[in-house]
C-alpha positions as CSV (number, residue, x, y, z in Angstrom):
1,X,-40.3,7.5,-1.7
2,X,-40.9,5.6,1.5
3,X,-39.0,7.9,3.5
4,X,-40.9,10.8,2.2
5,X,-44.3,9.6,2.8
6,X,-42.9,8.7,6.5
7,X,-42.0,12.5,7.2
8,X,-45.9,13.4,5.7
9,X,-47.1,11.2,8.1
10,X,-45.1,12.1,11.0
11,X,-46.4,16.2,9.9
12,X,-49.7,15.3,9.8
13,X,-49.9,13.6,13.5
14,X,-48.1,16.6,14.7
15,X,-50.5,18.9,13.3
16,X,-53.5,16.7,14.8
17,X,-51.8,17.1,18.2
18,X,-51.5,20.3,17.7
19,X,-55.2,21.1,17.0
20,X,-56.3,18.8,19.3
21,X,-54.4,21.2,21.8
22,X,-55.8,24.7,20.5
23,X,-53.1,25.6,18.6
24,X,-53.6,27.1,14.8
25,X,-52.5,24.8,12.1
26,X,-49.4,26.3,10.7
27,X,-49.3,24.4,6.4
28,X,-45.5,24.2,6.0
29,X,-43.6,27.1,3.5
30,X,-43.8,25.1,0.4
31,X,-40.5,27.3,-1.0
32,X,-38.8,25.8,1.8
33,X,-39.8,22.2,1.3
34,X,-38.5,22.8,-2.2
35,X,-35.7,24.3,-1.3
36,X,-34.7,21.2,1.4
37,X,-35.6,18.5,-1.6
38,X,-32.9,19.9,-3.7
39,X,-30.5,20.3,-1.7
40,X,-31.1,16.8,-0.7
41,X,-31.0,15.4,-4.6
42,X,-27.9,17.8,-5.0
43,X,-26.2,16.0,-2.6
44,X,-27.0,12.5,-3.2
45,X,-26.4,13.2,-6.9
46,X,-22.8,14.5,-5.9
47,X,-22.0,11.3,-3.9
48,X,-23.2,8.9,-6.4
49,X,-21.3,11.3,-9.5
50,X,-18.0,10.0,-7.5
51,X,-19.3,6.6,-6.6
52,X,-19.2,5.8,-10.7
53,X,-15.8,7.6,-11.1
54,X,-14.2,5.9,-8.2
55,X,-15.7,2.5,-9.7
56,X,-14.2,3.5,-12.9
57,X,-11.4,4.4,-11.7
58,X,-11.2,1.0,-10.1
59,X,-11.9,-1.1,-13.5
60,X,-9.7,0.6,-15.3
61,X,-6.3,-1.2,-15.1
62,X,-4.7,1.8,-16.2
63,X,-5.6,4.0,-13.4
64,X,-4.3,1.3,-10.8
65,X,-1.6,3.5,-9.4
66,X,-4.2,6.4,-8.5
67,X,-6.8,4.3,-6.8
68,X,-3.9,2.4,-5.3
69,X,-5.8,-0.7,-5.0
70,X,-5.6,-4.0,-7.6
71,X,-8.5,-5.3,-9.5
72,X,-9.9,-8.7,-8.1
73,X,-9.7,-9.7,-11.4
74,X,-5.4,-8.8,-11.5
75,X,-5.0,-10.0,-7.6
76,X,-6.2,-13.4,-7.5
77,X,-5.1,-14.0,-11.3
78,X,-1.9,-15.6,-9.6
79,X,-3.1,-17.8,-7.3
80,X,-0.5,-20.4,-7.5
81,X,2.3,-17.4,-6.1
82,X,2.2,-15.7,-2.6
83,X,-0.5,-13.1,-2.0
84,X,0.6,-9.6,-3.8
85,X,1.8,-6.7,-1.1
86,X,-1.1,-5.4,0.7
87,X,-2.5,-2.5,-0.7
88,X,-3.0,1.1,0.3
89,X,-6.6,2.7,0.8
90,X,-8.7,3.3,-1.8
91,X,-7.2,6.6,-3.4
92,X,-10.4,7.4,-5.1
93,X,-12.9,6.8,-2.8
94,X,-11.0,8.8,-0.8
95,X,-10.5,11.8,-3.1
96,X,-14.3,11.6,-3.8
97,X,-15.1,12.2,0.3
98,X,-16.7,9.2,0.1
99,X,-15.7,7.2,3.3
100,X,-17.8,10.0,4.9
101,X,-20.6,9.0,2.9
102,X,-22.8,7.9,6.0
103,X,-21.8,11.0,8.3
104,X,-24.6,13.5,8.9
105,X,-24.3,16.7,6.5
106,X,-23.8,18.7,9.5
107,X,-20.3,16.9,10.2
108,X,-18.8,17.0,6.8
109,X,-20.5,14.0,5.1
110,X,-23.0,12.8,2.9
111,X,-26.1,11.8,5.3
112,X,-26.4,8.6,2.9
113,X,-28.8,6.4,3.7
114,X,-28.6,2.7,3.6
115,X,-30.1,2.2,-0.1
116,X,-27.8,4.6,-1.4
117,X,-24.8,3.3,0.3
118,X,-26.1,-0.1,-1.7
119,X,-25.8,1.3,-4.7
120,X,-22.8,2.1,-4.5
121,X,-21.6,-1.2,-3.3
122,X,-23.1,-2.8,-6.0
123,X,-21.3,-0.5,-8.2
124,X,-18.6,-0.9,-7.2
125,X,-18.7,-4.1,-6.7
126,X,-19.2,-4.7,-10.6
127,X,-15.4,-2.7,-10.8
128,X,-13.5,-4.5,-8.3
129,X,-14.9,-7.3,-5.8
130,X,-11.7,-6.4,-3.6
131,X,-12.9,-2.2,-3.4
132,X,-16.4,-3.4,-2.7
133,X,-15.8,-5.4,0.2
134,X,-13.5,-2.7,1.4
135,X,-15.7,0.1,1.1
136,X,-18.8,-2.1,2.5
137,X,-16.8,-3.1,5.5
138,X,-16.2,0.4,6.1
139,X,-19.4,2.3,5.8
140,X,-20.7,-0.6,8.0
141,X,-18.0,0.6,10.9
142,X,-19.2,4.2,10.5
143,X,-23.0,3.3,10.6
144,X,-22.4,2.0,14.1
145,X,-20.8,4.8,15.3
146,X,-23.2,6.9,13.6
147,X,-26.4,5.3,14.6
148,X,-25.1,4.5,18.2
149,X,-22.3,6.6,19.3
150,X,-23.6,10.1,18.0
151,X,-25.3,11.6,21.5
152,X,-21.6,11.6,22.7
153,X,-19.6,14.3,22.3
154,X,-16.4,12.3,21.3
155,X,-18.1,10.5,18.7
156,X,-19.6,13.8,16.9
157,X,-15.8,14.9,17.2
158,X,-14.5,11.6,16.1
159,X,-17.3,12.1,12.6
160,X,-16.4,15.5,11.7
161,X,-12.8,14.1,11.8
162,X,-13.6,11.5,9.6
163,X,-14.9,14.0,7.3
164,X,-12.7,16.2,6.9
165,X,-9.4,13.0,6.9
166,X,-11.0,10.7,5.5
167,X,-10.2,8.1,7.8
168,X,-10.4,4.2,7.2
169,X,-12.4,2.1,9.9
170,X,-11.0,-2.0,10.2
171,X,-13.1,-4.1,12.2
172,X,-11.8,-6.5,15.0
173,X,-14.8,-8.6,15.5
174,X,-13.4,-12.2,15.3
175,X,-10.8,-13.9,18.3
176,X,-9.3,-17.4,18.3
177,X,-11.0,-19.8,21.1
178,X,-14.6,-18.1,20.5
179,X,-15.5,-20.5,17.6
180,X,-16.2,-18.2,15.3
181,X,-19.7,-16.8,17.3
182,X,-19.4,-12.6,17.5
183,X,-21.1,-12.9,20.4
184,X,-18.8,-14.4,22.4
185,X,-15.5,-12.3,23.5
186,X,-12.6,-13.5,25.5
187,X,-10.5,-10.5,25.6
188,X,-11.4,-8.0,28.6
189,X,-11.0,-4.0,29.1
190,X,-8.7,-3.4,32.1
191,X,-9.2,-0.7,33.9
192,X,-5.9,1.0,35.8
193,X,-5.9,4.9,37.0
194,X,-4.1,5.7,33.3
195,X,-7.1,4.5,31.2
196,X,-8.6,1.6,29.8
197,X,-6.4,-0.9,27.7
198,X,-7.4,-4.7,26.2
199,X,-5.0,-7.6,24.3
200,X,-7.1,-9.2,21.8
201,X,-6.2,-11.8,19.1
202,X,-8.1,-11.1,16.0
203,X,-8.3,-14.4,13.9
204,X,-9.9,-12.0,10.7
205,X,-8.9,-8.2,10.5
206,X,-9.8,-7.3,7.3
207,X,-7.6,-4.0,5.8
208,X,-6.2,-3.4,9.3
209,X,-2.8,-2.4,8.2
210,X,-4.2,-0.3,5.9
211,X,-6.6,1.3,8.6
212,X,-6.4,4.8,10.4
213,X,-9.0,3.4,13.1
214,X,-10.1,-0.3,14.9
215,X,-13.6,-0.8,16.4
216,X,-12.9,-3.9,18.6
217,X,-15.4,-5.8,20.3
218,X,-14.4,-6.5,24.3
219,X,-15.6,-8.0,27.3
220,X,-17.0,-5.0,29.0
221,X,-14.6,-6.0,32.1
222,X,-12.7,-8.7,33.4
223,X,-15.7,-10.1,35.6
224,X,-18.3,-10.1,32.8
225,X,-19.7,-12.8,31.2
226,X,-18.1,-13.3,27.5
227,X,-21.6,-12.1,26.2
228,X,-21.4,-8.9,27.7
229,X,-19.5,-7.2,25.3
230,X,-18.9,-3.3,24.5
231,X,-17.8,-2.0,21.4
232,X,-14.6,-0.1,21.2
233,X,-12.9,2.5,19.0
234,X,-9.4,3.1,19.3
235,X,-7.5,6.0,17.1
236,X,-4.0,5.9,15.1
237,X,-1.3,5.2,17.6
238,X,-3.6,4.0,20.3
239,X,-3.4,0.5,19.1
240,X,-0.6,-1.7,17.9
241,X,-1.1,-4.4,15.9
242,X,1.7,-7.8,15.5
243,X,0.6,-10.1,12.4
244,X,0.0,-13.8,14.0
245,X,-1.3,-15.4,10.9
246,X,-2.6,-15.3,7.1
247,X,-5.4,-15.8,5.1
248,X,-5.2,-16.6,1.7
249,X,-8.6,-15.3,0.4
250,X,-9.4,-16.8,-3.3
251,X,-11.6,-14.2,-4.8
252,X,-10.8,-11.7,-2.0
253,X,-7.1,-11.1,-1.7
254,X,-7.5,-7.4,-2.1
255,X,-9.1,-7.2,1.2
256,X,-6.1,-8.0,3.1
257,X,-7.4,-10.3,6.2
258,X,-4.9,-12.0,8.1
259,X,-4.9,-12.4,11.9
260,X,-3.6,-9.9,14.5
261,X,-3.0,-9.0,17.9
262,X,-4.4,-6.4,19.1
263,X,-3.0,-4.0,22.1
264,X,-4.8,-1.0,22.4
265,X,-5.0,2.2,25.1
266,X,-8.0,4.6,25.2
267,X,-9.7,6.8,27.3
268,X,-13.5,5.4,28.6
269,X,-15.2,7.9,26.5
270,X,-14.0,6.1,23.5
271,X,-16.5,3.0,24.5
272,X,-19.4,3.2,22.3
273,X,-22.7,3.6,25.1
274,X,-25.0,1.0,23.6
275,X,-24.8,-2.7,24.5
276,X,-22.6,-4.2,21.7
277,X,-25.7,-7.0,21.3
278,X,-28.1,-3.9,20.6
279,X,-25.9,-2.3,18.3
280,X,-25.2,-6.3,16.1
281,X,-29.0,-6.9,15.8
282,X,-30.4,-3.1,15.2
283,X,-27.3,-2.6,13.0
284,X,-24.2,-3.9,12.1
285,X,-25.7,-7.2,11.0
286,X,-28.8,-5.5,8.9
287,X,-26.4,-3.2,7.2
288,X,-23.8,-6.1,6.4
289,X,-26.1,-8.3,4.8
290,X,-27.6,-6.0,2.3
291,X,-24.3,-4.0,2.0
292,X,-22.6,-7.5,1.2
293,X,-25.3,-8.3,-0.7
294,X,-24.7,-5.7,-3.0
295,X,-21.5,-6.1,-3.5
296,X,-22.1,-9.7,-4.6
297,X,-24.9,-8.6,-7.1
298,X,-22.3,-6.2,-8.5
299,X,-20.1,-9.0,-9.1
300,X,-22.9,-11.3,-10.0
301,X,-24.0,-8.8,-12.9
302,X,-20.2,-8.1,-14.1
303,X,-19.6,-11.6,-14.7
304,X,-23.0,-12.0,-16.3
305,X,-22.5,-9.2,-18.7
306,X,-18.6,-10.4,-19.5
307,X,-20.7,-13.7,-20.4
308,X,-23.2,-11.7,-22.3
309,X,-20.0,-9.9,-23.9
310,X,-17.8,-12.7,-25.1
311,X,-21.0,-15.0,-26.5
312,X,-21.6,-11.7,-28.4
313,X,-18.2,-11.8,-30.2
314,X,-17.9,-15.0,-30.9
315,X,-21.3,-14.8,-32.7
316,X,-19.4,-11.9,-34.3
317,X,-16.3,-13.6,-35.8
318,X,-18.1,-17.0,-36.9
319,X,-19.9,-14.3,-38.7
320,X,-16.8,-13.0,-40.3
C-alpha cells in the first residue's frame, strides 16, 4: 500500500546517503521484512476479528445487556418519551481491547492507523449509529494524545494505562458564550502553588458521565488571548462534573450529550505540549471528518440495504 511504498522510499534515500558517504550498502534481511509484515497483518487482522464481533454484538438486540449500550434503532424509537437512562461504555469494544486500538504496539495497543480505524467506524456504524459515534469520538481523543502528547513521559504512562484499562476519553470542546467556534475559549488554567485547576461550562459533552478521562480545551492562562488555547487531560477523580443542561439528540440519543460544568485539578505535566491550534488542524479535525464520515456511510449503507431488504420481500409475497 501507500504506506509501504513510503518506507521503500524513505530506505532507498538512506542507502543513497549512505553511499554517497563511503559506507557499504547493507540490502535489508528479507526474513525479517517478512517476519515484521506478518506480524503487522496478524495484528490488524486481530483488531478488525473484534471490530465485526463488537458490531455484531451491537446489532443484535439480544446481546444488549453485554455490550451495555442500546441500538439507535431501539433509543430514538420513542421519541415522543424522555430520553432512556444513559448508558454504560461499550462492553464489547471494551472486551475486544479495542479503545486502545490507536496506541502504539509497544504500549499495549493496536498501532491502528487512521484507514483502519475507518473501517471500523463504518462498521460499526452499520450496527449502531449511537456505538459509532461513541467509538469515533473516542479514538479521535486518543489520536491527539498519541500524535501530540507521546515525547512526554506522562502521556506514554497515561497510553500504556489506557491499554491495559481500557479507559474512555470524553471530549470538552464546546463552552457557552464562545458561539459555537472551538477556537475560542473562555475558561482559563489557574495556576496556585497546589497545581493547575480550570471551571469550564461545556454546552456539548458527549458520553461524559460515562467517561474515565476529559480532554478540555483552556485558555492557556488567565492573561491569554481566548485563542490561545492548550489542550488538557484530566484523570478519574481529578474532575467533577454538575449537569447544567440536555440535549435531546434525534438520531443520536445513545451518545449521551448534555451540558456540564467542568471543575478539574491536575498537575502541569498533564497539559498536552503542542499549541491546541496545531494539534485541531494537523489532527483532531482531519481524523473527525473521515472518522464521522465513516460512521455515516455505515449508516448510509444499513439503511440502504434494509431498503434493498424489505423491496425484496415484498416482491417475495406478491409472488406467493
Amino acid at each position: 500500500g501507500i504506506r509501504d511504498r513510503q518506507e521503500q522510499c524513505e530506505r532507498g534515500s538512506s542507502a543513497h546517503s549512505r553511499a554517497a558517504q563511503g559506507a557499504p550498502l547493507r540490502r535489508p534481511d528479507a526474513a525479517i521484512c517478512r517476519a515484521q509484515r506478518l506480524r503487522e497483518i496478524r495484528t490488524t487482522h486481530r483488531a478488525n476479528a473484534a471490530i465485526r464481533r463488537a458490531a455484531r454484538a451491537a446489532w443484535h438486540p439480544h446481546a444488549m445487556a453485554r455490550l451495555a449500550l442500546s441500538p439507535c434503532a431501539f433509543v430514538d424509537g420513542a421519541w415522543e418519551t424522555p430520553p432512556p437512562p444513559a448508558p454504560a461504555p461499550p462492553t464489547a469494544l471494551r472486551e475486544a481491547r479495542l479503545l486502545s486500538a490507536m496506541v502504539p504496539t509497544e504500549l499495549g495497543g493496536y498501532g491502528a492507523h487512521l484507514d483502519e480505524l475507518a473501517a471500523q467506524c463504518e462498521l460499526l456504524g452499520g450496527a449502531c449509529a449511537s456505538t459509532g459515534m461513541i467509538y469515533a469520538m473516542h479514538q479521535i481523543q486518543v489520536a491527539c494524545l498519541v500524535r501530540h502528547g507521546l515525547p512526554q513521559p506522562f502521556f506514554r504512562d497515561y497510553l500504556a494505562q489506557l491499554s491495559e484499562q481500557q479507559r474512555l476519553i470524553a471530549s470538552v470542546t464546546s463552552e457557552a458564550g464562545v458561539g459555537g467556534s472551538v477556537r475560542t475559549s473562555i475558561s482559563p488554567i489557574e495556576r496556585t502553588a497546589e497545581g493547575c485547576a480550570f471551571r469550564k461550562d461545556g454546552t456539548v459533552v458527549s458520553y461524559g458521565a460515562q467517561a474515565q478521562d476529559l480532554l478540555t480545551t483552556v485558555r492557556r492562562a488567565a492573561d491569554s488571548a481566548a485563542s490561545d488555547q492548550v489542550l488538557v487531560l484530566t484523570c478519574g477523580e481529578q474532575h467533577a462534573m454538575k449537569l447544567t443542561g440536555t440535549w435531546d439528540s434525534l438520531g443520536m440519543r445513545g451518545t449521551c450529550s448534555p451540558a456540564y460544568e467542568v471543575r478539574a485539578a491536575f498537575p502541569e505535566a498533564q497539559i498536552v505540549p503542542a499549541h491546541f491550534a496545531d494539534i485541531l488542524s494537523h489532527t483532531m479535525l482531519p481524523f473527525a471528518h473521515v472518522l464521522w464520515g465513516s460512521v455515516w456511510l455505515g449508516i448510509a449503507n444499513d439503511a440502504a440495504n434494509r431498503r434493498v431488504r424489505s423491496a425484496q420481500r415484498r416482491a417475495l409475497r406478491r409472488r406467493e
